[in-house]
N, C-alpha and C positions, 0 to 999 in steps of 0.2 A: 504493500500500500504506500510504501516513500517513495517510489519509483511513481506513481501518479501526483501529475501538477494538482488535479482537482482536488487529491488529499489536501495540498495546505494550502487551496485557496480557499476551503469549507473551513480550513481551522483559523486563518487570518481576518484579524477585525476589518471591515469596513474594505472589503476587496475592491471597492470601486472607486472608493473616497480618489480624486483627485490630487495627488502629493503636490503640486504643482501646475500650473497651466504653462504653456509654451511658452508667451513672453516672457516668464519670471527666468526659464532654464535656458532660454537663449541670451540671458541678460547676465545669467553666471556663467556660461561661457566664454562671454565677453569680459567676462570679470577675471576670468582665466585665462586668459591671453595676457592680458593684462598683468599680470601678478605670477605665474606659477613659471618660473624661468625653463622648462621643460616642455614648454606648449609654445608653438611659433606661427604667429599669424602671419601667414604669408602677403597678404594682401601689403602688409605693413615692413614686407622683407625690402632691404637694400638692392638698389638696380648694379651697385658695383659694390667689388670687397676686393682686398689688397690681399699679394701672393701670404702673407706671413697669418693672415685671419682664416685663407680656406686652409691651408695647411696645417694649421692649427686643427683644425674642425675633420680633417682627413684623419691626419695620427690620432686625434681621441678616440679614434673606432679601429683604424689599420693599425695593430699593433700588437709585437709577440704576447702569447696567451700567456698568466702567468704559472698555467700550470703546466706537465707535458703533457701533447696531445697526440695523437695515432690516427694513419688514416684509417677509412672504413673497409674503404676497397684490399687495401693491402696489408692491414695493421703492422705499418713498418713507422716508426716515429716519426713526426714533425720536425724536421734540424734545422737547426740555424742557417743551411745553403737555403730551406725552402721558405726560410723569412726573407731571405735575401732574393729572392724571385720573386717572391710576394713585394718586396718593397719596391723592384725594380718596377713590377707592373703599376707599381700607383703612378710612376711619370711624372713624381712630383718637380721636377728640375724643367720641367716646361712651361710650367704656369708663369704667366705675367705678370708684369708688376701689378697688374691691375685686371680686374678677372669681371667680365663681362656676365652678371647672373642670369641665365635663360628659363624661361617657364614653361612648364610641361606638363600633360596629363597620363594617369597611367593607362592603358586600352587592356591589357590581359594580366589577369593577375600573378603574380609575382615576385619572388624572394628579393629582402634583405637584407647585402652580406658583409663580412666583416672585412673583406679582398675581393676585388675582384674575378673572382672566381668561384666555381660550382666546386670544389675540391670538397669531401663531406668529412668531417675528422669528428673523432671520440674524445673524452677525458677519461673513460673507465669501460673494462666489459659491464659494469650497471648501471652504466650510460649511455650507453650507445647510440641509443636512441635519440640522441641531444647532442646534435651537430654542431659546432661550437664556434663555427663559420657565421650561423644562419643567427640573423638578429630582428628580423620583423618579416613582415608581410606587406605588401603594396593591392591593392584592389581594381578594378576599372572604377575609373570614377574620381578615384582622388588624384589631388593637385601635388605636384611638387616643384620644388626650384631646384635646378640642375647647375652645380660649381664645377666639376671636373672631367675627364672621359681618361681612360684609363690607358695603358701605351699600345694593346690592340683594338683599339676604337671599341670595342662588345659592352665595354661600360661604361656607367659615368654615375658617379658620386651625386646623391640625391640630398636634398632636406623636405620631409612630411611634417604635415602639421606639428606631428608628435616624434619625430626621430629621423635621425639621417645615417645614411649608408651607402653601399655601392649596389646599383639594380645594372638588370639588361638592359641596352637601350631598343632593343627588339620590342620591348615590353611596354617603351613610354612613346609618346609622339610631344613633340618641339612645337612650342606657338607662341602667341602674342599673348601677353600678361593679361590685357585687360579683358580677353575672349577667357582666359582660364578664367580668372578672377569672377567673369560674368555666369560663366557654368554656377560652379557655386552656391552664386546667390540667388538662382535662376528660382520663380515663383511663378505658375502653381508645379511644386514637383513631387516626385515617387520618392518614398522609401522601402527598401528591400526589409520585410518583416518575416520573411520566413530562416531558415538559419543556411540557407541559400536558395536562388531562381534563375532561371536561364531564358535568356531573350529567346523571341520564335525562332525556330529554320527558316532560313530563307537561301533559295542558289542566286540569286540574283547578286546580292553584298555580305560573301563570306565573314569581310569582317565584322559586322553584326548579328551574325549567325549564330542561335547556343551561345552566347557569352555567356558565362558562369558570372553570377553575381552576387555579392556577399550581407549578411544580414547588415541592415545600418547603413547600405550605399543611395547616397542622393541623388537622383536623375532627373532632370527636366522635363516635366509633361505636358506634350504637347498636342492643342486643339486639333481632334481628325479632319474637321472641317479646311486645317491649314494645309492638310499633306491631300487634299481633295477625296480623301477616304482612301485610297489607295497608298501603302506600304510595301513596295517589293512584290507588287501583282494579291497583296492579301487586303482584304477590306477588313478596317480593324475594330467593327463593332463590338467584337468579343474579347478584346485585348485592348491594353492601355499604350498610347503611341509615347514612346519617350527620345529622349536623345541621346547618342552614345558618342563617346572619344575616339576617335581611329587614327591610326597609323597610315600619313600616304607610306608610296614607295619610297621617297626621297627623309621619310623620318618625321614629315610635318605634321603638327594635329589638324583635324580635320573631324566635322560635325556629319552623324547620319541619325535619322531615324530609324527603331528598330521598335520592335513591337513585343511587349509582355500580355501571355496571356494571362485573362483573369481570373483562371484556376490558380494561380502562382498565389505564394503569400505575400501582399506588398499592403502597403498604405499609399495613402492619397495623402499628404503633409507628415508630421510627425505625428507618431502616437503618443493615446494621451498616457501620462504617467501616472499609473496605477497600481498596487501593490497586482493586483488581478495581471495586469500586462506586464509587472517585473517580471511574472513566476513565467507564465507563459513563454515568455522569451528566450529565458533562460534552459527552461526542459526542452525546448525545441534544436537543443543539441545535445541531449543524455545519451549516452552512449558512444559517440563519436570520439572517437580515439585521440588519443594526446600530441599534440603537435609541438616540440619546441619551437617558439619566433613562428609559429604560423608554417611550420612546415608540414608534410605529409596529407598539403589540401586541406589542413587542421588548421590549430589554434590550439594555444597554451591558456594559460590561466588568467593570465590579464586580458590574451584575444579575447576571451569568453566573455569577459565584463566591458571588454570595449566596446564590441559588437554589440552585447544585448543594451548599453545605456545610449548608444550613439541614436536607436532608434525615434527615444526620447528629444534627442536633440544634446546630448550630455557631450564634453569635452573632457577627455581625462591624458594625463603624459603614458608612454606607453610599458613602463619596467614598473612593477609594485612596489620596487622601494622606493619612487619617484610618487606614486598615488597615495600610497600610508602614509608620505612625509607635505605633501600636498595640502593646502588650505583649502582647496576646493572641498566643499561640502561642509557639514556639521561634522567634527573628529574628538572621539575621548581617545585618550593616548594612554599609557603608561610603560612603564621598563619592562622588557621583554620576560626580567627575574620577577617582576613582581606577586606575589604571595597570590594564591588559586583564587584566595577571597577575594579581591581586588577584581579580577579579571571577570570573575561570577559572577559578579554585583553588575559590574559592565554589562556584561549580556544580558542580566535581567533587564534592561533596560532596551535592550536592542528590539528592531524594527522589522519584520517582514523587505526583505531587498537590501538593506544594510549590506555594506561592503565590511568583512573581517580580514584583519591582514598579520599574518607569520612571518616569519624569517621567506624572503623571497616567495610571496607566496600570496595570492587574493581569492577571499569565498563569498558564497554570497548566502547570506541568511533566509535561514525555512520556516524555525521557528522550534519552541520547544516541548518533547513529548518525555511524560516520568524523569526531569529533573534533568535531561538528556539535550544538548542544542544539533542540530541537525543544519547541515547548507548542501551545497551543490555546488561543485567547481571541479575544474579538470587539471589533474592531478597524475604525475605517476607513481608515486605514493613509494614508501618502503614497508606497508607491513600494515597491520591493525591490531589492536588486543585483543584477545577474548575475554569468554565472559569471566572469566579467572584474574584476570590482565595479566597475561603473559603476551608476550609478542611472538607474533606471528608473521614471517617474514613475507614478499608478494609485490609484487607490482598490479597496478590497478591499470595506469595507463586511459585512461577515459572520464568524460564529463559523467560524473557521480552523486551522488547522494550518501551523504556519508553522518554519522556522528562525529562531533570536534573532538570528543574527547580520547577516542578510539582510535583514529584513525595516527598513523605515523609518520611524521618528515625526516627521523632517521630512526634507527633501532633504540638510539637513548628518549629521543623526544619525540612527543604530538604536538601534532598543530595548535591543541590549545595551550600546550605548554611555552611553543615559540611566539601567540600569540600579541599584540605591540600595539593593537590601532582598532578602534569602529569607527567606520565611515556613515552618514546619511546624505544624501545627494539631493538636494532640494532647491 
């Protein structure tokens, strides 16, 4: 029965109640830009930056791991020659004095990475799974500003609202700031509510064909009456006409119509924020496998809660020790040591959607059953107690449903033992 949303929206007070109305939480996002040095309004980004500022912002992210890594493919170690290939490919010694910022949208979604490069490396055989290259995810739809291209042209060095790194440039298309800028803001638009949708088929414009699209993605909606009913030979009475980013041949962005249909799970604006449409959000990726940085066509543990609050219209930075340390929201804090009672009293207090934060680590609250606090977050976990509390070793690996106090971040501690932060988001 924890495995059903409907359980604890029957057990949550006032599942309808309003948290919020949209201008308030588009006005704290704006208040998070503002204020939370992890969140970068691009609209507000510099049209130039000097060789010594992008390089700075290059090495914060290209740079030896500091622990030893292995690759996957051949578990033969990471050495210092393959830092030095890495280094050589960033091409830092060509930048200009003065580096011209380009703006760009993503078209297909896509890793990233910590070098320019698909290379996938380990920190441990009980990690493997946790490629330690891979540092986010890009989507269709989102904006970025492009500072560098890498010494085989294949990349170039990005900044997202929430983080920057090296993507494909396969994957982005190149345009005029105030066309991206205007996507964006673009009203009346879709949001992707399902925990993913895919544009129609079409043979006519492969590139808007099946786009994979991710929950939380914003798309400009557009009147059928503009496109004369017709989209690619389909009349789109039964699907909503949107707009999508594409890639010319030559790398430019460029605007098509493409058409979702209204079987898909999307919204017409944001939705509204609800404890009812936290939970719902949230279960709409239970089970779906652990992704580090959004790999594996997944999502990690912060994807999870980016994804499900972005639908809202929420703004969050993209690492959980960047979100527990965040002013955005309502936050009770205390030391990671401090005393069980302390932390307990905290939770009693806690909220249905409530953001809880561990050691590298974000859940999102269910509510509590026999003394017991219960969330849902995707985890690969080390283990759980039983009913004895003895530990019990296991990887979980998937969007879950779990007890806090059970469940394990390593064989010594639980997540509510590393626990540090509640968030409320309002």
């Amino acid at each position: 029965m924890h495995l059903s949303v409907d359980f604890w929206i029957d057990r949550a007070d006032a599942p309808d109640e309003l948290l919020s109305d949209t201008a308030d939480i588009l006005a704290c996002a704006r208040n998070a830009f503002d204020t939370d040095p992890h969140l970068v309004d691009l609209a507000r980004y510099p049209l130039t930056m000097s060789k010594a500022e992008v390089t700075e912002r290059i090495r914060s992210i290209s740079k030896p791991y500091a622990d030893d890594l292995w690759y996957r493919e051949s578990d033969e170690p990471v050495t210092e020659h393959d830092y030095d290939r890495y280094t050589a490919s960033l091409d830092l010694t060509r930048l200009p004095d003065t580096i011209e910022v380009r703006f760009g949208m993503v078209v297909e979604r896509t890793a990233m990475r910590a070098w320019p490069t698909d290379d996938v490396v380990y920190k441990s055989r009980e990690t493997i799974d946790l490629d330690r290259f891979q540092e986010n995810g890009l989507f269709p739809s989102d904006a970025i500003v492009v500072l560098h291209d890498s010494a085989d042209g294949k990349w170039c060095f990005a900044q997202s609202y929430n983080y920057a790194a090296w993507v494909r440039k396969d994957k982005i298309a190149i345009g005029d700031r105030d066309e991206v800028l205007a996507y964006r803001q673009a009203d009346p638009f879709l949001v992707i509510a399902g925990n993913r949708a895919h544009t129609n088929f079409t043979p006519e414009t492969p590139a808007v064909s099946e786009v994979r699209l991710e929950m939380g993605a914003r798309l400009p909606l557009i009147d059928p009456e503009d496109v004369d009913h017709n989209v690619d030979g389909q009349n789109p009475a039964a699907s909503y006409v949107v707009q999508l980013p594409v890639r010319s041949d030559k790398g430019v962005l460029e605007f098509r119509h493409a058409l979702i249909a209204r079987n898909q799970d999307v919204h017409i604006g944001y939705m509204p924020y609800t404890r009812r449409n936290v939970l719902h959000q949230a279960f709409k990726f239970l089970g779906e496998r652990y992704g580090w940085g959004h790999s594996y066509n997944a999502r990690d543990c912060t994807g999870l809660v980016l994804e499900v609050f972005k639908t809202f219209g929420f703004v969050l930075p993209r690492n959980s020790l960047q979100q527990g340390h965040s002013d955005i929201g309502d936050n009770v804090r205390f030391p990671i040591d401090a005393p069980a009672e302390e932390k307990l009293a905290a939770l009693a207090g806690a909220d249905v959607g409530d953001l809880l934060y561990s050691t590298g680590h974000v859940m999102l609250y269910l509510g509590c059953i026999d003394d017991e606090y219960y969330v849902i977050h995707d985890l690969t976990g080390s283990g759980w107690a039983d009913d004895e509390g003895n530990f019990q070793e296991g990887a979980i690996n998937s969007v879950s449903v779990t007890p806090l106090r059970k469940i394990h971040a390593s064989p010594e501690e639980t997540y509510f033992d590393q626990l540090y932060a509640i968030k409320r988001l309002r």
